[in-house]
C-alpha positions in Angstrom: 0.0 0.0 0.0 1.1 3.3 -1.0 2.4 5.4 2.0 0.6 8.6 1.2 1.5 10.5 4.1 5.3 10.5 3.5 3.9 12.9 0.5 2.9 15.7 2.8 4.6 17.5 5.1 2.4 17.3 8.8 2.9 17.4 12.5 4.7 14.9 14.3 1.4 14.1 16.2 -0.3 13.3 12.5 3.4 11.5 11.9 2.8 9.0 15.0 -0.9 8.2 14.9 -0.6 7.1 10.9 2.4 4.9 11.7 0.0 3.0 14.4 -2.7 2.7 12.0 -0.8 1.2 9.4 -0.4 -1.7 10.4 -3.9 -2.4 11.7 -5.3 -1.3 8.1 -3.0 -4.0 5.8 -4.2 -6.7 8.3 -7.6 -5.7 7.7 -7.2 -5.1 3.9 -5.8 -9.3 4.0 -8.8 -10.1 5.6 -11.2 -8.3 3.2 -9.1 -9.9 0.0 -9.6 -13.5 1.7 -13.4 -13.0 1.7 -13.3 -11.7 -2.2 -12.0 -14.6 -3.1 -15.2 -16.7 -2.0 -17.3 -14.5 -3.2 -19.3 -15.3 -6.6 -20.2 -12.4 -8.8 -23.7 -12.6 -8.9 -23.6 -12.9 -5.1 -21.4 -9.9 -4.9 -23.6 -7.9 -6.4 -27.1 -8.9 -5.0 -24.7 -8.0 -1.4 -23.9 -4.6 -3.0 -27.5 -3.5 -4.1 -28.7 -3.7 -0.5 -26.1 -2.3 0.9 -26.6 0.7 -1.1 -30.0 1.0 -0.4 -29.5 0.3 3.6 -26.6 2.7 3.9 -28.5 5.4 2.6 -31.7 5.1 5.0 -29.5 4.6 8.0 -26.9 6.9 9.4 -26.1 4.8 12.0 -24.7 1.5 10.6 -21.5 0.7 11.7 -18.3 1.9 10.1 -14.4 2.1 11.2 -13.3 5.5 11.4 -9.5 5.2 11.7 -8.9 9.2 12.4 -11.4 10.6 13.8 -11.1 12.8 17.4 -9.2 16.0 18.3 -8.7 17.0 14.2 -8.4 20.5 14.8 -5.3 19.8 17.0 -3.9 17.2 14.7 -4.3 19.9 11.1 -4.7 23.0 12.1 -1.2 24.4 11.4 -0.7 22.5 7.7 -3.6 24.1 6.2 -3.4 27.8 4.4 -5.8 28.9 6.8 -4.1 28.7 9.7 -5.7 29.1 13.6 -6.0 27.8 16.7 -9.3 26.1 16.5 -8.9 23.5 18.7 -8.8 26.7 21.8 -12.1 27.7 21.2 -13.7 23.7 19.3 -16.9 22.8 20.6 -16.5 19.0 20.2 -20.3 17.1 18.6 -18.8 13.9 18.9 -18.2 12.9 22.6 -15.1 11.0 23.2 -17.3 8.1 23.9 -18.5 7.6 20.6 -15.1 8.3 18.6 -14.0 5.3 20.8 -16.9 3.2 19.6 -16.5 4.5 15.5 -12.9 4.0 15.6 -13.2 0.2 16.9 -16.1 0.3 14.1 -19.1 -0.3 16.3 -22.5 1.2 15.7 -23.4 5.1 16.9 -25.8 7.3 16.3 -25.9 10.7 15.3 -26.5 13.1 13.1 -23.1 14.1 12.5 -22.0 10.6 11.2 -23.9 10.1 8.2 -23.2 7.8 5.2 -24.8 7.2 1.9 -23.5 5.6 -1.4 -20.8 4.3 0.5 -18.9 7.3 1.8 -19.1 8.0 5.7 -18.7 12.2 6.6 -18.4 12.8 10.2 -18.3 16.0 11.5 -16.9 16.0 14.7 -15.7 19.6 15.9 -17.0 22.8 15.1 -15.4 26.3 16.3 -17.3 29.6 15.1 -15.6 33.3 14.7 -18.2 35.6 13.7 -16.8 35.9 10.3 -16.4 32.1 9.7 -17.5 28.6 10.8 -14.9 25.6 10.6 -15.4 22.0 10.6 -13.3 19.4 11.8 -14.8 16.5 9.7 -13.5 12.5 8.2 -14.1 11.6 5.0 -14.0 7.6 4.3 -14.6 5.8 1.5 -15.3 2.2 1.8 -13.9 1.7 -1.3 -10.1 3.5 -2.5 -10.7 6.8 -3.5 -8.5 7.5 -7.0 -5.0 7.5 -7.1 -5.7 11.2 -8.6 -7.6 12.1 -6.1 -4.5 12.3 -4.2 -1.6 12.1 -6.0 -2.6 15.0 -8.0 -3.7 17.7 -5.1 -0.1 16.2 -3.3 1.7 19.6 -2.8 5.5 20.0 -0.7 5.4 23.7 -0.9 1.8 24.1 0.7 1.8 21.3 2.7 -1.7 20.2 2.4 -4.1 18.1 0.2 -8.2 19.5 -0.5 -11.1 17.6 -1.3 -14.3 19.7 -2.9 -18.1 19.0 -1.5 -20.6 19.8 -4.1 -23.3 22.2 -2.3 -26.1 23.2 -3.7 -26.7 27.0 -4.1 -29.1 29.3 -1.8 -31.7 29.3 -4.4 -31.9 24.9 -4.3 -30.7 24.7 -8.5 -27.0 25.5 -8.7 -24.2 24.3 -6.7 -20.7 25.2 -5.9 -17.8 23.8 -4.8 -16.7 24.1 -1.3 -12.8 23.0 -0.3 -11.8 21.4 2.4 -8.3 21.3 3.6 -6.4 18.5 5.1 -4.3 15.2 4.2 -5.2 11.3 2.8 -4.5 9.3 6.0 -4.5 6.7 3.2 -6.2 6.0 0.1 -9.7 5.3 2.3 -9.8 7.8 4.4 -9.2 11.7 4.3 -9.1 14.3 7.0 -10.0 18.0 7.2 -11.1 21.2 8.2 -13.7 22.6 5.8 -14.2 26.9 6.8 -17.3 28.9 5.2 -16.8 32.8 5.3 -20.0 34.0 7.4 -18.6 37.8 6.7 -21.3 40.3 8.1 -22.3 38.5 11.1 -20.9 41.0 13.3 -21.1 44.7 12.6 -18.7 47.1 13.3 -20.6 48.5 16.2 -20.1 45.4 18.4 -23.5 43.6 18.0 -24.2 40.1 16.6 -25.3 37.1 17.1 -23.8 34.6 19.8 -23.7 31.6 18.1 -24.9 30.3 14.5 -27.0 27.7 13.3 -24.8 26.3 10.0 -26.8 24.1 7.8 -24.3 22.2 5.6 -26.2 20.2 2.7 -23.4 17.8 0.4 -24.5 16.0 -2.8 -21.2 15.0 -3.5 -17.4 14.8 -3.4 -14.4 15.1 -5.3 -11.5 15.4 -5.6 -8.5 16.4 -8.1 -8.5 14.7 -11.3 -6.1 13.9 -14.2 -4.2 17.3 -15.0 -6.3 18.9 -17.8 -9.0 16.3 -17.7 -11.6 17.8 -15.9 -14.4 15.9 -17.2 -12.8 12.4 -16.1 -13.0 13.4 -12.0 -14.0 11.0 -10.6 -17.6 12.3 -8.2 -19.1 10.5 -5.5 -22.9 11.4 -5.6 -25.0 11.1 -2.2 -26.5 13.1 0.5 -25.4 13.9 3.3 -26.9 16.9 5.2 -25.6 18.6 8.8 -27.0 21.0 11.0 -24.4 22.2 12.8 -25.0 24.8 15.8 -21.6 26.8 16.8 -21.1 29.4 20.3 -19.7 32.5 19.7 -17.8 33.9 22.2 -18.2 37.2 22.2 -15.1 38.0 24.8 -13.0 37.5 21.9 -14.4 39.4 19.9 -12.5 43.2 19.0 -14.0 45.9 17.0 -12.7 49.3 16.7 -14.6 52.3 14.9 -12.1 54.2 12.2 -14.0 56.0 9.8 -11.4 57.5 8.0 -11.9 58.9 4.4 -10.1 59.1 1.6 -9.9 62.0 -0.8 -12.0 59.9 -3.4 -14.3 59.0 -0.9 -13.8 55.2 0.2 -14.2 55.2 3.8 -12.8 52.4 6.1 -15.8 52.3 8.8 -14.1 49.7 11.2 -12.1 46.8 11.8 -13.1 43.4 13.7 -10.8 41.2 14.8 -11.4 37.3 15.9 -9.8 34.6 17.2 -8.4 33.7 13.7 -8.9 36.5 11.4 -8.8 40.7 11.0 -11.4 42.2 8.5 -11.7 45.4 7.7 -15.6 47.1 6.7 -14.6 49.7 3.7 -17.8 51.6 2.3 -17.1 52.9 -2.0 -18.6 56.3 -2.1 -21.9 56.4 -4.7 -21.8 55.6 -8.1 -18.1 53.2 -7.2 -18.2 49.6 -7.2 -16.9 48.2 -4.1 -15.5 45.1 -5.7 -13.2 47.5 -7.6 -10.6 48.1 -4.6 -8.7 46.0 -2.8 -7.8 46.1 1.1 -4.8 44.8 2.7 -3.8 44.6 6.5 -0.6 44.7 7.8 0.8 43.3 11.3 2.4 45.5 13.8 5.9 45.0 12.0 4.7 46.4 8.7 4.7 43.1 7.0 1.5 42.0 5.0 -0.7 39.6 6.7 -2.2 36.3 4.6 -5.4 35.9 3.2 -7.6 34.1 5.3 -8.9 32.3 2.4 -8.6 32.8 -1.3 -12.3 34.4 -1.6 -12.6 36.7 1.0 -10.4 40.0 2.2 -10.6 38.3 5.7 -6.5 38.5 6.9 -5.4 35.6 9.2 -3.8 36.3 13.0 -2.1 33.2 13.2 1.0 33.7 15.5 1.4 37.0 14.0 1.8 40.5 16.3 -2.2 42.1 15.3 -1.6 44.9 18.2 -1.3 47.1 16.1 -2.4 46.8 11.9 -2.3 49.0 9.2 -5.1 48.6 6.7 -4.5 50.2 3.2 -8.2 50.2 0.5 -6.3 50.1 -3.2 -7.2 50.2 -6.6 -8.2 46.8 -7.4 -6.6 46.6 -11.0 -3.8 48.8 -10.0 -3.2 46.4 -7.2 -3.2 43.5 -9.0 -2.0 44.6 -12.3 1.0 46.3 -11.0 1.7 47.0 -6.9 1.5 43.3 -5.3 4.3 42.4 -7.8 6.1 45.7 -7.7 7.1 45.4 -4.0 9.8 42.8 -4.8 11.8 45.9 -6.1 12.3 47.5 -3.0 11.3 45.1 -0.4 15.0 45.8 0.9 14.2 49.3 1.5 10.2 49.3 2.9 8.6 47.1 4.9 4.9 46.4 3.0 3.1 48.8 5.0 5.6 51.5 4.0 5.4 50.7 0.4 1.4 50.7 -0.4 1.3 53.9 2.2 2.1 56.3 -0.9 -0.8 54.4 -3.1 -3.3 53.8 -1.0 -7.3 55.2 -2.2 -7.4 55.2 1.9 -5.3 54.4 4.8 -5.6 54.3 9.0 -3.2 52.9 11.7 -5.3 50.7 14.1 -4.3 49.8 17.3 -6.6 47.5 19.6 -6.5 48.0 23.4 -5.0 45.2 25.5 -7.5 42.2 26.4 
């Protein structure tokens, strides 16, 4: 069996719990080629048209989960967006019932569901106001393609995705949602799927304290054959959480700026989470908001990352957000022309610094001591 791991960069906790697996998983994939052998086809598939039909009425049939508690912990620092989830994780699956999935005995509850022969457990959930993440297993009963993660294999990002198809708000089109983790092996894949909730918090301090996240699948894929798109493999069911996630409100800052610029873009606030910095920028009337760009900047001047590649929510991880500078651009200036540019005289200016003279609008932010 192909030793997928040794493909990825993870943590040395990842490191240790696949090397005990291992070995558990070829003894069981012996057993399972012993009983093909004495199994007719006809048989076989009689055998597979029920179990279709019962895996798909009952979420609770049994099922080995191999990985399946404290994921947060385990990930959180090998996918791009970054956080300490597993401080502020409110755990759905108790530790008594991981025990009982991951010595493949029956549980049940709604956030082990399986259909078409693919298991999706969703067993953490941590909630920031301007996202939700889920911890959640993916296991197929079956091998998933050898594209599925050979392909989306990357040393210099350190971290594999899988997509869930999820139908639009409107019920008729769907889009594809990543989540980001690692193939414990060629069954089973781990990872922490994040949906930007931007606006749930407004810049005067209100919101809401928790969230009720509905999260409706009707299927999954993965990476196919590079520049075959039509031949990815999809694995059609339906799988369908309800998810409820506390917002802590403590950690929680928001700080009024209204600054404006001499074209009149206005940066009305910032709000900072547990995992992210947003900035709320306002285009003055008859200017389309989509056509600027904002960027935060830590306390050293150096350009936070994105969040996520969708949204203009900046990640915190392990960087000093005491202070930020946040700088509203000309979207095809910025991309057409400064985010390359700074290479030139990076030497010279710290980020900050550089976009200070380009800016549409600019303020220094700094967020009182917790």
């Amino acid at each position: 069996m192909r030793d997928l791991m040794n493909q990825v960069p993870v943590s040395d906790r990842l490191d240790r719990l696949v090397a005990d697996s291992l070995n558990q998983l070829r003894a069981e994939q012996k057993r399972k080629r012993r009983q093909k052998l004495f199994a007719a086809a006809g048989g076989a598939a009689a055998v597979f048209a029920c179990a279709f039909i019962f895996l798909n009425v009952n979420p609770a049939l049994a099922v080995r989960l191999p990985v399946i508690g404290e994921l947060f912990d385990k990930i959180e620092e090998t996918i791009s967006y970054k956080g300490d989830y597993s401080d502020h994780s409110n755990i759905l699956l108790p530790e008594k019932e991981i025990n009982k999935l991951e010595a493949g005995e029956i549980v049940d509850s709604p956030y082990v569901q399986i259909s078409n022969g693919i298991t999706v457990a969703v067993s953490e959930v941590t909630y920031s106001g301007q996202a939700v993440y889920l911890a959640m297993t993916i296991h197929n009963e079956a091998a998933f393609p050898e594209s599925f993660y050979e392909n989306s294999v990357s040393e210099e990002i350190g971290y594999q995705t899988l997509y869930l198809e999820c139908p639009e708000r409107n019920g008729v089109d769907s889009c594809l949602m990543r989540v980001e983790g690692c193939f414990k092996d060629e069954y089973t894949f781990i990872g922490i799927f994040r949906h930007d909730t931007t606006g749930f918090i407004r810049g005067d301090g209100s919101g809401v304290s928790g969230i009720n996240y509905f999260l409706k699948i009707d299927a999954i894929r993965g990476e196919g054959p590079e520049g075959e798109a039509a031949a990815i493999p999809r694995y059609e069911g339906e799988w369908n959480f309800k998810v409820h996630g506390e917002l802590d409100m403590n950690q929680i800052r928001t700080v009024k700026v209204d600054a404006v610029g001499v074209d009149g873009f206005r940066i009305k606030g910032l709000i900072r989470t547990p995992y992210e910095i947003y900035a709320e920028v306002e285009a003055p009337e008859g200017r389309d908001a989509k056509r600027c760009f904002t960027v935060i900047c830590d306390a050293n001047g150096n350009r936070l990352p994105l969040q996520a590649e969708t949204s203009e929510n900046y990640s915190t991880y392990q960087r000093d957000v005491s202070k930020v500078s946040v700088f509203v651009c000309d979207y095809e200036e910025y991309m057409g022309k400064l985010e390359q540019g700074y290479s030139a005289v990076s030497d010279e200016k710290t980020y900050a610094q550089y976009l200070s003279g380009y800016a549409l609008v600019s303020a220094e932010v700094t967020f009182e001591a917790e």
